[in-house]
N, C-alpha and C positions, 0 to 999 in steps of 0.2 A: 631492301628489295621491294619492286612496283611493278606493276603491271600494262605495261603498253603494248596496245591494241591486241592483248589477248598472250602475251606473250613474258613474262619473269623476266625482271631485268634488275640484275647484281651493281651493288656499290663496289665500291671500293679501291684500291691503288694497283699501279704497274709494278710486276712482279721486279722492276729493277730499282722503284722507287727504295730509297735510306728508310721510310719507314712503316715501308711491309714487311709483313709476318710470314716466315716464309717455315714453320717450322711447328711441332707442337710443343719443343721445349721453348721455344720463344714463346708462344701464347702463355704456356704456364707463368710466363716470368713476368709479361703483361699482367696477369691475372692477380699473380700475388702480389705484385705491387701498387695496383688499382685497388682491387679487393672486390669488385664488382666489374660486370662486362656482359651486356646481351649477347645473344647469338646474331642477332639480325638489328639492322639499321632501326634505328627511332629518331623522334624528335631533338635530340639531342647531337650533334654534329660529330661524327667519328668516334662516337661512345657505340662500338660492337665489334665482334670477329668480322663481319660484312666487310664495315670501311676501313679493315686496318690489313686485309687481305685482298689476294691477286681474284677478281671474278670468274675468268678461265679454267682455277682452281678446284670450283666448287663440282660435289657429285662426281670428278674425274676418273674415278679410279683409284686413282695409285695415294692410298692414306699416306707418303710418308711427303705430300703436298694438298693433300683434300682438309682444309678445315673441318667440313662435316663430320671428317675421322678423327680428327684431333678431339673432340668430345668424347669420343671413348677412351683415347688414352690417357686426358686429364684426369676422368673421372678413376681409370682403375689408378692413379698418385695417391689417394688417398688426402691430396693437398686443396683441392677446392669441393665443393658440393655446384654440380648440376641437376638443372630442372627448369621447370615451368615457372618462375620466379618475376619475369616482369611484364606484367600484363598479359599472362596465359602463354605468354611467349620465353623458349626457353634460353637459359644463360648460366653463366658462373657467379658465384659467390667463393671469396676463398676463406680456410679456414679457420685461421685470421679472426675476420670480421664477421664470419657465421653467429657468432652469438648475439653481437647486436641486430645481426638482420631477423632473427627468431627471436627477439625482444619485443622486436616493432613491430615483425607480420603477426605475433601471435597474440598480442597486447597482453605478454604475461601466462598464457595462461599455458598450463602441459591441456592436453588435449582431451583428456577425462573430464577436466575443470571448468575446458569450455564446452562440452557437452554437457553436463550436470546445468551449467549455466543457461543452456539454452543458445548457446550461439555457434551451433555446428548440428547436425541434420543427421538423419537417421543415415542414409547414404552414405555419408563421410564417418559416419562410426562404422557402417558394418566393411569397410576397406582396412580402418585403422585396429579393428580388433582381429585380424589375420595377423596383425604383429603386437600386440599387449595383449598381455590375457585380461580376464576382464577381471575386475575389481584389485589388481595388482597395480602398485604405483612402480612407473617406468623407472624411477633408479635403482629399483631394486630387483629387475627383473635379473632372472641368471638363461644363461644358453637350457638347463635341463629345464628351466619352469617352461619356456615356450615348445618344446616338444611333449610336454606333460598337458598342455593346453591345447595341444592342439597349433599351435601360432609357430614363424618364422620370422629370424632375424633380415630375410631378404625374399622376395618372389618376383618372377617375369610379371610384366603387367597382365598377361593374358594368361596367366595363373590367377592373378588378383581378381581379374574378372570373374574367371567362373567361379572362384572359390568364395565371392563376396556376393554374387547373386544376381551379376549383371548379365545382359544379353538375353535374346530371346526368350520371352515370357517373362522376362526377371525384373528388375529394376535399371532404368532408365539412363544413362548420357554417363556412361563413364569413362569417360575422356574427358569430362568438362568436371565432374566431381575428383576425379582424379588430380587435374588439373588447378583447381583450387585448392586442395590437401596441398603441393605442390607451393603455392603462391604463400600459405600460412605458415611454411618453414615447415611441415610439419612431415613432410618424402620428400628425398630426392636419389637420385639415380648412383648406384653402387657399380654396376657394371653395365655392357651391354655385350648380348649372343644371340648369334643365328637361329630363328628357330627352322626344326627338325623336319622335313615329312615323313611317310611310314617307310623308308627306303632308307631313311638317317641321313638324306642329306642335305645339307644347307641350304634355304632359298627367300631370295626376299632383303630387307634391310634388316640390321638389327636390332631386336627388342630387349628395351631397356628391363634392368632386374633393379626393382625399386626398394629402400629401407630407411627406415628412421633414424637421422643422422645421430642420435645417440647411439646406437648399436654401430657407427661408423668413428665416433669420437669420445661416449660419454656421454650422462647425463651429468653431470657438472660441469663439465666442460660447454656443452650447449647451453646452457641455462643460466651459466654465470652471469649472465646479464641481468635476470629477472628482476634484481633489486630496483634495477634502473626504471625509470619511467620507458615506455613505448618512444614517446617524442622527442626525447633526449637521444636513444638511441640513431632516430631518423634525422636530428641533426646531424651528428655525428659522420651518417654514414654520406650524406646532401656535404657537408667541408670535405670529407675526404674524396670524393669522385669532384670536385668543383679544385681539387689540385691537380689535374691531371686535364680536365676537359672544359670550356668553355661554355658555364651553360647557368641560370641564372634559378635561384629556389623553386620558385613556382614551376618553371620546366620539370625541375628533377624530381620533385612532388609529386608530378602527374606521372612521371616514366616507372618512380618507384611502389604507387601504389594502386 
């Protein structure tokens, strides 16, 4: 997606083209067998939903041809993690290959570890202790410990918001702290719902209900990588989107990190 002379303007193929996406059970299938896939066009040539979809398509209306809605159907499969994942910009990872990509964005660490450590900011703890209680390590958390703490297994962002201290008079830019939580494997998107006004009814686009994809798979299961080095993992994940898409280390370097 670019911007000429003030105006959005969509990649991607003719909805009769052989290999557009015409479908969300198609993307899903894309998905899991890439294992990675922006939402929007990059430097990378046909590596997104963008280029692999009709542009007419987009914001249309009718989810059961609007890519934009196909991201909420993916995400309630339970079969990929979306978010904010490359470059502040969002996309799929499927679940698959979730654990080396939380190998590599988190270089190892559960999120306690990297706060103790010093490499995660008071910001990014007071979002991520609405779902860990505090001084509990995350594989052994259980569903009563988080209602006994106070914390949940899931919240709308604008729950997260006020409930972590952001907005007005509070603490600053949570959309970009969010958003980095997000990039370090560490949220991503469980569902997404209309919010409410005082009449109860719908309005607006849907807001994402966000959780730690352990409470979505496991804490062994996410972390099984850990043994692994960070850059093992990022190889790994640079061959396997380099079977599929034409694009050369150091491109994919930049897009993935």
């Amino acid at each position: 997606m670019e911007v000429i002379n003030g105006e959005w303007i969509m990649e991607g193929l003719d909805w009769d083209d052989e290999s557009c996406i015409h479908s969300a059970d198609e993307l899903l299938e894309v998905v899991e067998r890439v294992g990675f896939l922006p939402l929007f066009a990059n430097t990378v040539p046909g590596f997104s939903v963008e280029c692999m979809t009709a542009p007419e398509c987009w914001w249309c209306g009718n989810a059961e041809v609007d890519p934009w809605e196909w991201r909420v159907a993916l995400t309630r499969t339970g079969k990929v993690a979306y978010g904010k994942f490359f470059g502040n910009r969002a996309g799929f990872v499927s679940k698959k290959w979730f654990p080396d990509f939380a190998n590599f964005r988190r270089d190892g660490y559960d999120f306690d570890a990297r706060y103790d450590d010093g490499k995660a900011d008071y910001r990014q703890k007071l979002i991520m202790d609405l779902f860990i209680p505090n001084g509990m390590d995350l594989d052994k958390v259980k569903k009563q410990d988080l209602a006994r703490h106070g914390c949940a297994q899931a919240l709308m962002t604008y729950e997260m918001k006020e409930k972590a201290g952001f907005g007005k008079g509070g603490e600053k830019n949570f959309d970009g702290v969010c958003a980095k939580l997000q990039m370090m494997g560490y949220l991503v998107a469980k569902d997404f719902r209309p919010r409410l006004n005082k009449q109860g009814e719908s309005f607006g686009w849907s807001v994402a209900e966000m959780t730690l994809p352990e409470y979505l798979w496991g804490y062994d299961f996410v972390t099984k990588r850990y043994g692994d080095k960070p850059e093992t993992s990022l190889e790994k994940i640079i061959k396997q989107i380099q079977k599929h898409f034409d694009a050369d280390e150091k491109t994919l370097r930049k897009v993935l990190k």
